[in-house]
Each structure stands twice: as structure tokens, then as C-alpha cells.
Residue, then its C-alpha position, 0 to 999 in steps of 0.5 A: x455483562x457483555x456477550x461474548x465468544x469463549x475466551x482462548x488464554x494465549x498459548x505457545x507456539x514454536x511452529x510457525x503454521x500451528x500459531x497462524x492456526x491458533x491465530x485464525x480459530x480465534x479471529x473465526x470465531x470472533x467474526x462468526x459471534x459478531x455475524x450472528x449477532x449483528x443478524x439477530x439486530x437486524x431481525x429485531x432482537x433486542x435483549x443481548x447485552x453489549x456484544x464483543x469480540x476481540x482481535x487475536x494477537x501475537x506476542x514474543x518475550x525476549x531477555x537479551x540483545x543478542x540474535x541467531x544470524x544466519x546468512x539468509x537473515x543477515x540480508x533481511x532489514x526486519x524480523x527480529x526485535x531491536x532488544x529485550x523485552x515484551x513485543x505483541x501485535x493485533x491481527x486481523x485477516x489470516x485469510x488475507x495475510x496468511x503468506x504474510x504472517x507465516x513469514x514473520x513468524x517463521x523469522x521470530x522464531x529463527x532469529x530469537x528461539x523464543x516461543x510465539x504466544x497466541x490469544x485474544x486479546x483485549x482490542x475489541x473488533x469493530x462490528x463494521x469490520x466484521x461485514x463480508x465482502x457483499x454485506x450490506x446489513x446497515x442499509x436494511x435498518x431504520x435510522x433509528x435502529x442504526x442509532x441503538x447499534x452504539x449501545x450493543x456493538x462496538x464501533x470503529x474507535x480512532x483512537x486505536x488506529x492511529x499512524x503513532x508507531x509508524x511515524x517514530x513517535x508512539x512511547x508505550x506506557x509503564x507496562x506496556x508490550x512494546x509493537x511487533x508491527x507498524x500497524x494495528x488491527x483495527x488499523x488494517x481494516x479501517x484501510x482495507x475497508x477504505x480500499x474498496x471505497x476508494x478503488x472499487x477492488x476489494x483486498x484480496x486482489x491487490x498485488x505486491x507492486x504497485x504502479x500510480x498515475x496521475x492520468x487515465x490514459x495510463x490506465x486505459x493502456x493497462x486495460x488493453x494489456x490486461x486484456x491481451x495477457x487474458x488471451x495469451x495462454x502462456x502469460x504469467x498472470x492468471x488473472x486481470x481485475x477491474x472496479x467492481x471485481x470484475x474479473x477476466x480469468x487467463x483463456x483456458x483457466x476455469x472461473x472460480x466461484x467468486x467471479x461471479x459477484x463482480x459487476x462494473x460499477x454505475x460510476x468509477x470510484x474515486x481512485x479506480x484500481x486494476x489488477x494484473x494477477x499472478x498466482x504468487x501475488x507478485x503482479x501488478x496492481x495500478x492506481x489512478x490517484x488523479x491529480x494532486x498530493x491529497x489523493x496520493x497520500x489518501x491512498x499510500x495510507x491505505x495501500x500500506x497496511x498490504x505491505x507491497x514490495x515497492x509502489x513506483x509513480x509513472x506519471x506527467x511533469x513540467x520540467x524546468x529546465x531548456x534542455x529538456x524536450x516534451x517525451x523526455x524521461x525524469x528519473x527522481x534521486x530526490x525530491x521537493x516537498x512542497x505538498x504538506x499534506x505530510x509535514x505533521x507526521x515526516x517532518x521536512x527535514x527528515x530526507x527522502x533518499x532514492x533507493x538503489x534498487x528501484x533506481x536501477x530497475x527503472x533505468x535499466x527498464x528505459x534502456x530495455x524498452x526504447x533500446x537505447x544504451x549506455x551514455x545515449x539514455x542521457x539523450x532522452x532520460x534526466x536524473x534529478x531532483x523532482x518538486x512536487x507541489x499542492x499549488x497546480x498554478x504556481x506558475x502565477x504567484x508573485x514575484x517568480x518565488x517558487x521558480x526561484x526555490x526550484x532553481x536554488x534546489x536544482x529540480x528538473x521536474x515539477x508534479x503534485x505527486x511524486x514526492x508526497x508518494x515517495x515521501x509516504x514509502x519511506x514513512x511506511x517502509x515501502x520501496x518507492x520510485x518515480x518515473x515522470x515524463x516531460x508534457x510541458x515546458x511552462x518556464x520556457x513557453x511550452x504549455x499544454x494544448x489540446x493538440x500538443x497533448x494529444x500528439x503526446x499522450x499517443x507518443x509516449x504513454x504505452x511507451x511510459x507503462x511498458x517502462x513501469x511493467x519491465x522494472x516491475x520484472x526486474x525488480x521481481x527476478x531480483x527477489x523481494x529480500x533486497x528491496x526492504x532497505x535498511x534505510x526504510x528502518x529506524x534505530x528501534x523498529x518494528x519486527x514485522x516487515 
């Protein structure tokens, strides 16, 4: 017989805060039954049976089309359900979503006045996923009692956590809820688990906006910043963390007892991510994906599942075109796919829009940071179509071919990032933009050089960055309800934001 925690039978809910509770009693007492259990292994135990906890869920039952509008929700592109039916979702970290869930909540219950049921459900809790931030139990057992962890706990299942629903292609079986959510439980942690492997920052620092590039020197211009706003007592955020949750409180601010188990990592991560905190987690967070369209789609997976406000890519490209110079900005309204890395799950004939919001914000930011107005922006900033590339010498090829497909799709500008970036916001229903700057010119002979690039990167990436951060406020000042576009939704989608 399997070892389990008491079941809790779904009950209902027409309070959004007394659902969330129910929610984290019964994820609490899953965790806490898979904790101890897994501390009685690891001290040698045997004899417990298969041990298994499950996740809690949501679930609504609706019996017609119809919805309560009110003004504010008519604005919104999500919280409610596309028809009638039964809709449920696995949940996981209450202590991490709580802001998150209490919203959707809030919006099920005003747009369709049915009851919220919460229980456990049947999705078992991988015991990996059940480790504290600090943990690191596996390491203090033999190889061959890590083997027998198979026969007493459950580990992460692929099969649960695929991207089914949040690529239009998942059909529930006859019986079946329909999803409340883009992604699953299991799906969640596998990504939060993954974003501390990857930037060396666990979860609960990740801010709702986020800025990628594809250089360090971004990120060596954000340190500085982060650091300036930490000795400023008057700054907006509170906080500024590095890899290793290295954390910086605001002067005058008392560290909290979790700042003590940050230390610097021997070696930055694959993918370093840095945290400019607010209290109201609407700072800003940057990632150094590198180089190539690999890293940007591993990452945007992973950092989806938080469902941020926007990401903007703020990055390098050759332009293409002679009017160009070396420091002039591109402002993406569109984009070349020819990455790959996403041609199985957004298939290329589905189009990648810009989005109205994010283009103004950035556009608007230019002016603001370089004081530059009106039809003079033309003189250092292009609109236009940015390729992006998996091939970094495609300069080489035969025959002139991919110069003659960017010609023919009037791209001004070429990288390995932007598109699969904004590519996977639409696939993910996150807002999306890009802002590249020109560092080279290889059609026109103008290719990077140690001196030249050095000039460059002195010129124009603080520049760059303070562009990125004021759009970020702009964006912010505007309200977040705007940003989720209703070109992000498909015809049947998802309740949860």
C-alpha cells in the first residue's frame, strides 16, 4: 500500500484567500510527508512502502457560455473560460505564487460566480521537487542507495510535464477536465528547478520584467547600477541579487534571515541572472543567455512558468543595410525565423506580431535617454524586421543565399536571439520586444575588430541598458492589465493568465 498524507476531499470555495489557504494546507502537508520521509532513507530506514504525496488542484464547473463583465475585466484578455464545462489545474508553491493565484482566483469567481473547488489531486509530487532551497540529501547516499529511491518515491515523470497545452495541440481524453492553466505542477518545478541550475538565483528573486543579452558587458553595466540603487535611500528597489543569492539590502534597510545563505559561486552559471528588486516584484530582473538560439529558448521555457509581465531582448546585431552606422538602434516589428530551435512546437507559418505596448515603451525610451525627439529618432533608430540565425558564419555559405532571403524579407538586422526570444513570448503568452544596437556591418565590410568593438561597447552599452530599464518603467506606470494582449490568446484558451 502506498505511504501517504491524509487525503483532503475538494471542497468549495467562494473566497478567493480561503481557497489559496486550502491550497497551501494541502501542498504543506504533502511537502512536509515527502521530507520526513525521504530523511527517514537517507538515515537508513527501509520498510516504508512506496511513499506518495500529491499536488493540490483547482477545479471550476461551468454550464454556460455566458460571463459577468464588468469594466475592469472587459480590459483583461484572461480569467475566465472560453465555454462550459469542467476546468482544473495542478498547483504548486503558494508561497511563491500566492499574488498569482489569489488573482485568478479572484477573476474566476467575478466572471463566472461558480464555486472554486480545492483538493488533492491524483498528480503525484516528484520527491526531487520536494527539496528546500539548501538541500542536497542525494549527495549523502551511496550510488546504490540512490538506485532503490525508484522503488519508494516518485521521481520527475516527462510525460507530465510537457508544453502540450501551451502549444494549442494538447485534446483532453473523454472525461477529461479541460486546463485551467498553461502549465502543470510538475511543469512549474521542473522550470524553477532548472532556474537555479541555470542562473544561479532561486525563484523567489525573479522579477515581472525581464531584460536578456547576449553580451556581459550588459551585465557588468546592471552590477554598477544595482550597486549605485543599494546606496541610494531613496531608490525604488529594495534589493539587488546576484548568482549564488548574494543579496545587497537598500542602505538603511535590515538584512533578512535569508541573506545569510548567499555566497558567490566558484564559477558563474551557465546563464547568470541578476535582480533588481522591488517590494512589489515589478523590478527587473537581467539574464546573460550568451550567444545563440539554444540558450534563449532554454531559458524563456523555464522563466515562463513565472509568468512575468514582458521580457525585452536588449542585445548586438549586424545590420544589413548601408545607411546604417555602428551604434544605431533597431527596433524589431518583426522577425526571421531562422533559428529552429522552435519549428516542432510554433510552427513557421504562425506570425510573430510586435506588440503595441512594448514597441511604444521602447521607442519612447530611446527619446527619453538620448533626448533625441520626434522625426530626428530616425537618425540613430530603424524600424524593421530583425532575422535571427542558428548558423553565426552565415556570412560563408555559398552562393550569397541567406543575403539574398534577408533581402527579399526587408531585414535590417541580423542576431541568433531575438526572434526565437520573442517567438517563445508569443508561444508562452508573455509580452515581448527587442532593442538591438548595430556592432557591425559584415555586408558592407564593417566587421568586428578588437579596437572597433572596444570603442563600441564603451559608446553605447550604458546607453543601451538605461534605454531597456526606462521602458521597463514606462511599461510599469502603465499597468500591467494592458500588456497581456489578446493577440497572445488563442480561440480556446487557458483561464490563468
Amino acid at each position: 500500500m502506498p505511504n501517504l498524507p491524509p487525503f483532503i476531499a475538494p471542497e468549495r470555495f467562494t473566497d478567493a484567500a480561503a481557497a489559496l489557504a486550502q491550497v497551501t494546507r494541502i501542498y504543506d502537508g504533502s511537502i512536509a510527508h515527502l521530507r520526513q520521509a525521504m530523511q527517514d532513507f537517507v538515515a537508513g530506514k527501509d520498510g516504508q512502502g512506496h511513499v506518495r504525496a500529491c499536488y493540490p488542484l483547482v477545479r471550476i464547473h461551468t454550464d454556460t457560455v455566458s460571463r459577468t463583465i464588468t469594466p475592469e475585466s472587459a480590459r483583461l484578455s484572461y480569467g475566465f473560460v472560453a465555454g462550459p464545462g469542467r476546468f482544473e489545474t495542478t498547483l504548486t508553491r503558494p508561497d511563491l505564487y500566492r499574488d498569482y493565484y489569489l488573482e485568478q482566483f479572484n477573476l474566476l469567481l467575478q466572471n463566472h460566480a461558480v464555486e472554486l473547488e480545492v483538493g488533492t489531486s491524483s498528480q503525484p509530487i516528484p520527491v526531487h521537487f520536494s527539496f528546500a532551497e539548501n538541500d542536497h540529501v542525494e549527495g549523502n547516499m551511496t550510488a546504490q542507495r540512490r538506485t532503490l529511491m525508484r522503488d519508494v518515491f516518485d521521481l520527475p515523470d516527462l510525460a507530465a510535464m510537457d508544453d502540450g497545452i501551451a502549444n494549442g495541440t494538447h485534446q483532453p481524453r473523454a472525461g477529461e477536465p479541460q486546463p485551467l492553466a498553461l502549465f502543470t505542477a510538475p511543469r512549474v518545478d521542473y522550470s524553477l528547478h532548472r532556474l537555479r541550475h541555470y542562473t544561479g538565483t532561486a525563484a523567489e528573486h525573479f522579477q515581472n520584467f525581464v531584460l536578456f543579452t547576449n553580451y556581459q558587458f550588459y551585465v557588468d553595466e546592471f552590477i554598477a547600477l544595482g550597486h549605485a540603487a543599494m546606496q541610494d535611500p531613496n531608490s525604488e528597489y529594495i534589493a539587488f541579487v546576484e548568482p549564488g543569492n548574494v543579496i545587497t539590502r537598500r542602505v538603511g534597510l535590515s538584512a533578512e534571515a535569508m541573506d545569510a545563505l548567499g555566497s558567490a559561486p566558484p564559477r558563474l552559471p551557465q546563464m547568470p541572472g541578476y535582480h533588481l528588486v522591488r517590494a512589489d516584484r515589478a523590478g527587473i530582473t537581467m539574464v546573460n543567455i550568451g550567444v545563440g538560439p539554444a540558450n534563449a529558448k532554454n531559458i524563456t521555457d523555464h522563466i515562463a512558468v513565472l509568468r512575468p509581465h514582458a521580457w525585452i531582448m536588449l542585445g548586438h546585431c549586424a545590420g544589413l543595410r548601408n545607411s546604417q552606422q555602428l551604434g544605431d538602434y533597431v527596433l524589431a516589428h518583426g522577425y526571421v525565423r531562422e533559428d529552429h530551435v522552435l519549428d516542432e512546437e510554433l510552427p513557421l507559418w504562425v506570425p510573430i506580431p510586435a506588440l503595441a505596448e512594448i514597441q511604444v515603451a521602447l521607442e519612447q525610451a530611446v527619446a527619453d535617454v538620448t533626448q533625441i525627439q520626434g522625426a530626428a529618432l530616425k537618425s540613430i533608430m530603424r524600424t524593421g524586421t530583425v532575422a535571427s540565425t542558428d548558423n553565426r558564419n552565415w556570412e560563408l555559405l555559398p552562393d550569397n543565399q541567406p543575403q539574398r532571403r534577408f533581402s527579399q524579407s526587408r531585414a535590417v538586422a541580423l542576431d541568433m536571439e531575438s526572434a526565437t526570444i520573442a517567438a517563445n513570448g508569443f508561444r508562452f503568452r508573455v509580452p515581448y520586444g527587442t532593442l538591438l544596437c548595430v556592432s557591425d556591418k559584415p555586408l558592407h565590410g564593417e566587421i568586428k575588430l578588437p579596437g572597433m568593438a572596444n570603442h563600441f561597447y564603451r559608446e553605447r552599452v550604458d546607453q543601451h541598458l538605461r534605454i531597456g530599464m526606462r521602458a521597463i518603467e514606462l511599461l510599469r506606470a502603465q499597468g500591467t492589465e494592458q500588456l497581456h494582449s489578446r493577440k497572445l490568446r488563442s480561440f480556446s484558451e487557458v483561464a490563468f493568465q
